[in-house]
MMTF fields as JSON, N, C-alpha, C and O atoms, coordinates in Angstrom:
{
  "mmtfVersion": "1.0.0",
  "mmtfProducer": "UNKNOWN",
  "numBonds": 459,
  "numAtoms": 460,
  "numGroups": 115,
  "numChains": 1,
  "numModels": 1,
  "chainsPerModel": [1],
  "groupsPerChain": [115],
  "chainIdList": ["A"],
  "bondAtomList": [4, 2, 8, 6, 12, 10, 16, 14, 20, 18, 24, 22, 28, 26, 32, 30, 36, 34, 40, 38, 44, 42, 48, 46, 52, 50, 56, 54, 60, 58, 64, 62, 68, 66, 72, 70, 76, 74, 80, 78, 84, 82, 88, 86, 92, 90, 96, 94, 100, 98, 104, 102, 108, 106, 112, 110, 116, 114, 120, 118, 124, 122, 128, 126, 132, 130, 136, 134, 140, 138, 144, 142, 148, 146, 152, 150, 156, 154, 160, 158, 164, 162, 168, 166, 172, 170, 176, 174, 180, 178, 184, 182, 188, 186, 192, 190, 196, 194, 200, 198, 204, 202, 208, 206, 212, 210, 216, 214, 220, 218, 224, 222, 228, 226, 232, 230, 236, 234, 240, 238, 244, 242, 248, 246, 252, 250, 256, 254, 260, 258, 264, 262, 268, 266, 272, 270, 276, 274, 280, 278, 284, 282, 288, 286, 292, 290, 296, 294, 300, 298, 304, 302, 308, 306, 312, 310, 316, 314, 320, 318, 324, 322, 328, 326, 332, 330, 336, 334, 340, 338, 344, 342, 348, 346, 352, 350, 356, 354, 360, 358, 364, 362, 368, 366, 372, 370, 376, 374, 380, 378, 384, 382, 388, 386, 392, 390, 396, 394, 400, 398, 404, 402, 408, 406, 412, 410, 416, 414, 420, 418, 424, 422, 428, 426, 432, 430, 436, 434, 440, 438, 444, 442, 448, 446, 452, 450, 456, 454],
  "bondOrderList": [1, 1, 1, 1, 1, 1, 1, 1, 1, 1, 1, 1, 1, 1, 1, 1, 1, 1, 1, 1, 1, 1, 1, 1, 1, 1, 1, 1, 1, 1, 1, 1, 1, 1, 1, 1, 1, 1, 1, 1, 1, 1, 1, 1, 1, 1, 1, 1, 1, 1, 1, 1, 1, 1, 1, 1, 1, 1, 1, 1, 1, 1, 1, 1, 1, 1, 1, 1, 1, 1, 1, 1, 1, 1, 1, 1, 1, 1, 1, 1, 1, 1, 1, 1, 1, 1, 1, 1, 1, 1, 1, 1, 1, 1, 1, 1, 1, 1, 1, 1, 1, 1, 1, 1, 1, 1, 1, 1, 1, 1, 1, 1, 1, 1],
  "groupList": [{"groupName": "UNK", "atomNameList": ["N", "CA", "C", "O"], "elementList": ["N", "C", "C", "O"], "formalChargeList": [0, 0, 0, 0], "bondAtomList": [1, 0, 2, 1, 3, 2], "bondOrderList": [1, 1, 2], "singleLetterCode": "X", "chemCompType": "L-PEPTIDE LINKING"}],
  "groupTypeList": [0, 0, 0, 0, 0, 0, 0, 0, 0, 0, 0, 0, 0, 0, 0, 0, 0, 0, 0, 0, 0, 0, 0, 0, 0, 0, 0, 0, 0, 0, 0, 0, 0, 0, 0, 0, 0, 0, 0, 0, 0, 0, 0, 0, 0, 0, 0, 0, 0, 0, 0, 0, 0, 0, 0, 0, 0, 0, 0, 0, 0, 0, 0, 0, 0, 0, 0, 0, 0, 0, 0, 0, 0, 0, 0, 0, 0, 0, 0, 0, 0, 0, 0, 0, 0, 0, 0, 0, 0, 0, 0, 0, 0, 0, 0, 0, 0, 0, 0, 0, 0, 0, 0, 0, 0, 0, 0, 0, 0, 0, 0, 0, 0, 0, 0],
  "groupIdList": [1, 2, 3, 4, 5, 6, 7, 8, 9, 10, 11, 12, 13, 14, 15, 16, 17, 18, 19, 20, 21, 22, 23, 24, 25, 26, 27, 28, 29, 30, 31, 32, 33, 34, 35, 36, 37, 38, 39, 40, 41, 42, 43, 44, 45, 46, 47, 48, 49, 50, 51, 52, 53, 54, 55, 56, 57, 58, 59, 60, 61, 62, 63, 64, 65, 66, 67, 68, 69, 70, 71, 72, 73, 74, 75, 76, 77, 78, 79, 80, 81, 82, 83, 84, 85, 86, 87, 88, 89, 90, 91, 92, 93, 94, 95, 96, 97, 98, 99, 100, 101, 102, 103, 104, 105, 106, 107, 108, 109, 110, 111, 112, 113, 114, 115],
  "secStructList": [7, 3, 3, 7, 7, 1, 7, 1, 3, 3, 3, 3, 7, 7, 3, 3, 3, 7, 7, 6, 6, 7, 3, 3, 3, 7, 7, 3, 3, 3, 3, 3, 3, 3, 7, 6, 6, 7, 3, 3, 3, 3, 3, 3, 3, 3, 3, 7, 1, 1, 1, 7, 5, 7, 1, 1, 7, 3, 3, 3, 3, 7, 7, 1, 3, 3, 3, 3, 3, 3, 3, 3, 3, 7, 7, 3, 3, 7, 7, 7, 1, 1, 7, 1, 3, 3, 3, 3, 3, 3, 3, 3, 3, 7, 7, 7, 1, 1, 7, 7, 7, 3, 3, 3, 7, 7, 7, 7, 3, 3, 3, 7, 7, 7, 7],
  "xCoordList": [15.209, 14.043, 13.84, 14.626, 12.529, 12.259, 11.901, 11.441, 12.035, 11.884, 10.987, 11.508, 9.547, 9.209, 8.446, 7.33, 9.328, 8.752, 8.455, 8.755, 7.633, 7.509, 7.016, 7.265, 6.316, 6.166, 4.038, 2.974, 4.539, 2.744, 2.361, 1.139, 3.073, 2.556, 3.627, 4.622, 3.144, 4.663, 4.047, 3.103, 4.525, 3.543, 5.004, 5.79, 4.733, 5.969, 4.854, 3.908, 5.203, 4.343, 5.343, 6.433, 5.094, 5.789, 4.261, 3.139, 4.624, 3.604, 4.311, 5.479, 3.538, 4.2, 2.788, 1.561, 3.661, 2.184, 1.451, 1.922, 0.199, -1.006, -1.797, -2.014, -2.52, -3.631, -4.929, -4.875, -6.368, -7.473, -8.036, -8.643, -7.757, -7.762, -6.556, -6.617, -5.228, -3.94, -4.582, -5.788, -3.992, -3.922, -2.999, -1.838, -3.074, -1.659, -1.933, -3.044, -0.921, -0.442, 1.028, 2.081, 0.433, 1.52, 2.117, 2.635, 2.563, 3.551, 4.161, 4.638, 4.394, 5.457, 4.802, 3.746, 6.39, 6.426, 6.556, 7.324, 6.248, 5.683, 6.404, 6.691, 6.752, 6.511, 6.355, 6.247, 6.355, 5.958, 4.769, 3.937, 4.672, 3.25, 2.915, 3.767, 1.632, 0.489, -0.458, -1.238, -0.62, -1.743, -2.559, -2.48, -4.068, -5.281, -5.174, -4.465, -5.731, -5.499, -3.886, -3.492, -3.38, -2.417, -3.075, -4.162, -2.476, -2.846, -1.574, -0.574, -1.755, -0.457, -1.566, -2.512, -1.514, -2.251, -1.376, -0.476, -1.962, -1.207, -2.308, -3.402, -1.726, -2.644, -2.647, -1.534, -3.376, -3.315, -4.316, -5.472, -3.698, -4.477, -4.089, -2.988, -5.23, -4.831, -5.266, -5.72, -5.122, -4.99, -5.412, -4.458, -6.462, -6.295, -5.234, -4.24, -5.079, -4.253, -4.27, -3.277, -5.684, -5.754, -5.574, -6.172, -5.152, -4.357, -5.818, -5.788, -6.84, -8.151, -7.742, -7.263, -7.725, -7.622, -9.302, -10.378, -8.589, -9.903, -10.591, -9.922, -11.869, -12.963, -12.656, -12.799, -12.089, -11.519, -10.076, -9.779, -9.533, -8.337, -8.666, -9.516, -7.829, -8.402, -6.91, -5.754, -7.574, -6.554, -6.379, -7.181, -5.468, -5.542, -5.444, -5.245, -5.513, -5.0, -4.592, -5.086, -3.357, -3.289, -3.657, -2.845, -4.396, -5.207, -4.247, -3.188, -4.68, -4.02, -3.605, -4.316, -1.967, -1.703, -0.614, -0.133, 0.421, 1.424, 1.59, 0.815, 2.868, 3.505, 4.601, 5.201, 5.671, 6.748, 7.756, 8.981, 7.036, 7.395, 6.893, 5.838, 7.533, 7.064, 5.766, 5.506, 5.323, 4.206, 4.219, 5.017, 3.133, 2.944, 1.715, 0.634, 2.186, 0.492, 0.414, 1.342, -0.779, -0.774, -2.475, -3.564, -2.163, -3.506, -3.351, -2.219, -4.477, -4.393, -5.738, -6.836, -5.523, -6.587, -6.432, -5.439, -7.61, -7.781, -7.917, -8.853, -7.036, -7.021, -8.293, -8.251, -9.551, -10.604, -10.031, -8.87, -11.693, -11.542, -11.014, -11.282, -10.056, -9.572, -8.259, -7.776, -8.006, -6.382, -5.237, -4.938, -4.184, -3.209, -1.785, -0.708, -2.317, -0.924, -1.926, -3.093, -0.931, -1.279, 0.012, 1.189, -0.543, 0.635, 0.238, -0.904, 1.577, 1.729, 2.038, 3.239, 1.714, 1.898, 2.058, 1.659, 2.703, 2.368, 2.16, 2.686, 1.233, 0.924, 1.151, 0.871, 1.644, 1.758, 1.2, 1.94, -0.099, -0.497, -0.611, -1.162, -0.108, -0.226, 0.103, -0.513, 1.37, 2.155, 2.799, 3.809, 2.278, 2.61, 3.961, 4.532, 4.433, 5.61, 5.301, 4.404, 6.293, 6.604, 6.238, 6.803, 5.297, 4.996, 6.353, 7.479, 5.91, 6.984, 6.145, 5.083, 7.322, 6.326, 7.994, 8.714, 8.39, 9.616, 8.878, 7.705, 9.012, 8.814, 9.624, 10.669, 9.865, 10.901, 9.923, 8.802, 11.191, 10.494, 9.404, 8.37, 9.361, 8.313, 8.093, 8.955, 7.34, 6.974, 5.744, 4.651, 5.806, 4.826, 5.035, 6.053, 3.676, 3.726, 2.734, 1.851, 2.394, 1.139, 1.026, 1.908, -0.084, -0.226, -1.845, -2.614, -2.034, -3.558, -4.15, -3.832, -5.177, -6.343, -7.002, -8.191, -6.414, -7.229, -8.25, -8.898, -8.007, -9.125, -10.487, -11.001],
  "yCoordList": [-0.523, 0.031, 1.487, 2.195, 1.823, 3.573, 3.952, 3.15, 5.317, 5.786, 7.042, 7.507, 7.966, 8.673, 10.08, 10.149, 10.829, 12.109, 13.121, 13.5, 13.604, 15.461, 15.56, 16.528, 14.387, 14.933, 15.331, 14.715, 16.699, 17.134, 16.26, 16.206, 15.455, 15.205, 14.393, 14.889, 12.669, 11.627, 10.53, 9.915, 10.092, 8.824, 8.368, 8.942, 7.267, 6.149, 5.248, 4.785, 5.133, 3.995, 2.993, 3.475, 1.683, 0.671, 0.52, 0.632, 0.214, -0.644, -1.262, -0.975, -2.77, -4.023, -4.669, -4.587, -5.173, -6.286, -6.816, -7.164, -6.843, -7.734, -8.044, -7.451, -9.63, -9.93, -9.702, -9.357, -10.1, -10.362, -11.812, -12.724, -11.792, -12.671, -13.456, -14.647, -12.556, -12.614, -12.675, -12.463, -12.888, -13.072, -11.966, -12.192, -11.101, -10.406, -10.467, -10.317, -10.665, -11.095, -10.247, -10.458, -8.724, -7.881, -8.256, -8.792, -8.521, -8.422, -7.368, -6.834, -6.816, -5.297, -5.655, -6.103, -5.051, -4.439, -3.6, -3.157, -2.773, -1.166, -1.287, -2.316, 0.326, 0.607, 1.915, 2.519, 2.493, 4.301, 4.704, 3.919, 5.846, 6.693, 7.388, 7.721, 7.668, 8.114, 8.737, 8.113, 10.259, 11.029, 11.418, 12.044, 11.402, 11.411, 12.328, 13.263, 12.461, 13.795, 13.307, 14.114, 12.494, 11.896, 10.985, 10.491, 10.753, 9.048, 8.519, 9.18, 7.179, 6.026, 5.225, 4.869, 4.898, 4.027, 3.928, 4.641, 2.337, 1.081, 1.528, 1.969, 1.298, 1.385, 0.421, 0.321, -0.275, -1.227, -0.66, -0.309, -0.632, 0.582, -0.228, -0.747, -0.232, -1.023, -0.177, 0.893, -0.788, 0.217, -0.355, -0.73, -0.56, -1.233, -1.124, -0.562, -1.481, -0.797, -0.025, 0.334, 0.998, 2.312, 3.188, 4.236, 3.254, 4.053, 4.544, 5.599, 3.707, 3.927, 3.575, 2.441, 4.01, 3.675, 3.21, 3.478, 2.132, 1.668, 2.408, 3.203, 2.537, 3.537, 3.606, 4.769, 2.505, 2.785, 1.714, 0.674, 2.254, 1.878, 1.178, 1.64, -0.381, -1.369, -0.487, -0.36, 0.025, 0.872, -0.034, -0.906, 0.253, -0.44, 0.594, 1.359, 1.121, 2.355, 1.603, 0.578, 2.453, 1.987, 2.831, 3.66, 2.669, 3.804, 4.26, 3.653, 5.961, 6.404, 5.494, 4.584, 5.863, 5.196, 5.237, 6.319, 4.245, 4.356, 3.042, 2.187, 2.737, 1.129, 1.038, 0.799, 1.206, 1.279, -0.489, -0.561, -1.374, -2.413, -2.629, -2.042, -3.619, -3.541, -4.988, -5.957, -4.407, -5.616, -5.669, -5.084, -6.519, -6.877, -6.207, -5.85, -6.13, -5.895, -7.025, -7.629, -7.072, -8.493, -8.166, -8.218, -7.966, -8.079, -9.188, -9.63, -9.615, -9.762, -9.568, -9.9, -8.938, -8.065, -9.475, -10.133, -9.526, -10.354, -9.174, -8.396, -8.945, -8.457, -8.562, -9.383, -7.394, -7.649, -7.566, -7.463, -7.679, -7.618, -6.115, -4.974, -6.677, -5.494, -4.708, -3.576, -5.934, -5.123, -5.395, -6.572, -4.131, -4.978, -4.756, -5.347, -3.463, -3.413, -2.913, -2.525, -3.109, -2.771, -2.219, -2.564, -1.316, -0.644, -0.981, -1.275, -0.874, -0.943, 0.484, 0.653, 1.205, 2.021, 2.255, 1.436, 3.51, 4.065, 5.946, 6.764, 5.903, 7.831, 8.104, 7.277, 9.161, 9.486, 11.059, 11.996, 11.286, 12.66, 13.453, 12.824, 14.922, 15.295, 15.06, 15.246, 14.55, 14.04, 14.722, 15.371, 14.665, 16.111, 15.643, 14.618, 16.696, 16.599, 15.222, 14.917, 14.648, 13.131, 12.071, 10.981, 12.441, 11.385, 10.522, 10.966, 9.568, 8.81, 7.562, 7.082, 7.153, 5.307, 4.843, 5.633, 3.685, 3.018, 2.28, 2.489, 1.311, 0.004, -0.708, -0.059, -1.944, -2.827, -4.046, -4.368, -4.781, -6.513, -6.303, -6.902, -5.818, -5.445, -6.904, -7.36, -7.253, -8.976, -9.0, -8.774, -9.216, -8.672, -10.351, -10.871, -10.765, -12.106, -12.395, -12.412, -12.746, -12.672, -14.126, -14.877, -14.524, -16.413, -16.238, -15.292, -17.496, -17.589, -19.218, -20.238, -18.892, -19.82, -20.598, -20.397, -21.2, -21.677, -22.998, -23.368, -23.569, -24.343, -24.461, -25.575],
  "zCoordList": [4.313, 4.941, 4.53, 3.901, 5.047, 4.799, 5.888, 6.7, 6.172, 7.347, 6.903, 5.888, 7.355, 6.959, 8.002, 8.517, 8.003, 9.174, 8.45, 7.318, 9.53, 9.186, 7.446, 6.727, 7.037, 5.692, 5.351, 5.392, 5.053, 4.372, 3.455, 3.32, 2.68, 1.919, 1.081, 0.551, 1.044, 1.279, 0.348, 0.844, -1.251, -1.568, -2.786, -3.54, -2.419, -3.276, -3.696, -3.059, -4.872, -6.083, -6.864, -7.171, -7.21, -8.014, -8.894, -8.399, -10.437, -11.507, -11.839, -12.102, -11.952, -11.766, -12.933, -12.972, -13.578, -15.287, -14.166, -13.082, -14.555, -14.178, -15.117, -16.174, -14.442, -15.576, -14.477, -13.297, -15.509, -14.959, -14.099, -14.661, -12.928, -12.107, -11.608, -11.303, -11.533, -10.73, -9.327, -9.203, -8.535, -7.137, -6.5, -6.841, -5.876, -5.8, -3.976, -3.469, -3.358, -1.995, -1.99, -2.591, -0.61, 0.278, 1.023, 0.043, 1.705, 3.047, 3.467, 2.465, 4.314, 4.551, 6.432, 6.88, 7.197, 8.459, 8.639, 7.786, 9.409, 10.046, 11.262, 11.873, 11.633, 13.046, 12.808, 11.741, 14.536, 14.123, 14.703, 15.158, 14.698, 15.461, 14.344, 13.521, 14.218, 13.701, 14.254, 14.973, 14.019, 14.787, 14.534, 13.477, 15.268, 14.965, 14.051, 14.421, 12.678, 11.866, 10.92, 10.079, 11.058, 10.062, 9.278, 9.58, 8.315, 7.623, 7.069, 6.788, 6.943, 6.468, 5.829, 6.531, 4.469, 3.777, 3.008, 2.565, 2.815, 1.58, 0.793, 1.147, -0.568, -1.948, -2.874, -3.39, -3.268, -4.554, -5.603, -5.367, -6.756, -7.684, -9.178, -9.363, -10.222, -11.477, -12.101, -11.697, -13.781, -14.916, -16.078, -16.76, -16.555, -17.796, -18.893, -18.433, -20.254, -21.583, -21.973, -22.606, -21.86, -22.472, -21.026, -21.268, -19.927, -19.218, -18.097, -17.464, -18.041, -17.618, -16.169, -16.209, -15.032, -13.559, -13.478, -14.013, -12.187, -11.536, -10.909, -10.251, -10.787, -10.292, -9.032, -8.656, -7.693, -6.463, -6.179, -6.767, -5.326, -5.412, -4.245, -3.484, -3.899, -2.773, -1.846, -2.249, -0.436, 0.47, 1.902, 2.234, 2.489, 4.145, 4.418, 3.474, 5.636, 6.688, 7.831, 8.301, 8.298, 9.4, 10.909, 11.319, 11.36, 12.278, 13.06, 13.217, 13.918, 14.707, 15.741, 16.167, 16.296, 17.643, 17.88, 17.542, 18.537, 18.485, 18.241, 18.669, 17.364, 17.042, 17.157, 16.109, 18.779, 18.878, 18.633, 18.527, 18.609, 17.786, 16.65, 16.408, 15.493, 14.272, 14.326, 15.039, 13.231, 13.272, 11.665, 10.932, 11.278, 10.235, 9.436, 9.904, 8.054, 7.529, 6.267, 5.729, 6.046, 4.611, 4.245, 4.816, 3.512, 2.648, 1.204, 1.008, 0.226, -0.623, -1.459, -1.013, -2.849, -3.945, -5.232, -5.545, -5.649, -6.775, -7.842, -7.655, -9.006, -9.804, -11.074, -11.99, -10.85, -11.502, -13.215, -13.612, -14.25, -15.316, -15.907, -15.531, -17.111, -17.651, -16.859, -16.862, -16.224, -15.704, -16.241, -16.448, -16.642, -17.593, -16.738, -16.813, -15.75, -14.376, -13.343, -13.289, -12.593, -10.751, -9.96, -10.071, -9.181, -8.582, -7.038, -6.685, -6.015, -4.714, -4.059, -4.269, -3.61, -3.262, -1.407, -0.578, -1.109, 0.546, 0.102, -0.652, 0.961, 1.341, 2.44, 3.308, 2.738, 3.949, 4.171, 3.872, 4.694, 4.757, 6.137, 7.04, 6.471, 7.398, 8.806, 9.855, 8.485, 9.716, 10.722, 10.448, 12.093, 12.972, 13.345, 12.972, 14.257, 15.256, 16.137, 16.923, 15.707, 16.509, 15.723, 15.64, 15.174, 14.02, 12.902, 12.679, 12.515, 11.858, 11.475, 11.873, 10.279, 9.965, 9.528, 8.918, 9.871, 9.319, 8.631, 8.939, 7.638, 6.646, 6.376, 6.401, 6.05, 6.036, 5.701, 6.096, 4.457, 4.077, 2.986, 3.279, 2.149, 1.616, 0.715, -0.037, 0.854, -0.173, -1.102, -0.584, -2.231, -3.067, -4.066, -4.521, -4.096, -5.109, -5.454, -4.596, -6.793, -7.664, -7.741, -7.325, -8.284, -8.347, -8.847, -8.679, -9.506, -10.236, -10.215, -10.827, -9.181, -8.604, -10.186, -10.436, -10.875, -11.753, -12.06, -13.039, -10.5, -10.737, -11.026, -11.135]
}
């Protein structure tokens, strides 16, 4: 697991091969508080071959509050045209006194709808 406090300014990235029309499916559990004026966002961000980022990166946030049990998050991004990787990322910005995010389980699996 990760545990993340007191940080101005907090971001862990993985790039992982992708094609154009992968399936890519997150999983990860959370817990932790978050304060109005903090942020905790997931990032999914691609790249073509010539090192070109996608014009927006597909984000979750997880809104202010408190999450003293863990819960779940899951999204899943269809990898558009011209992607040759994709990264998973977390940010963590502006996190006051008391603030925190743990993570744990992180599940990441690609698959392609080709019917």
């Amino acid at each position: 697991g990760l545990r993340v406090e007191g940080a101005t300014y907090f971001s862990l990235f993985q790039w992982l091969p992708g094609e154009p029309g992968d399936q890519v499916d997150f999983r990860l559990r959370f817990r932790g508080k978050v304060s109005v004026g903090s942020r905790f966002v997931i990032t999914i961000q691609g790249m073509n071959r010539q090192g070109k980022l996608w014009a927006s990166a597909r984000e979750a946030e997880v809104p202010p509050g408190e999450y003293p049990e863990w819960r779940v998050l899951a999204r899943q991004v269809e990898l558009p045209e011209d992607t040759a990787w994709y990264s998973i990322g977390f940010r963590f910005n502006q996190q006051m006194p008391g603030d925190y995010m743990e993570l744990d389980d992180l599940q990441v699996s690609t698959w392609r709808d080709d019917a």
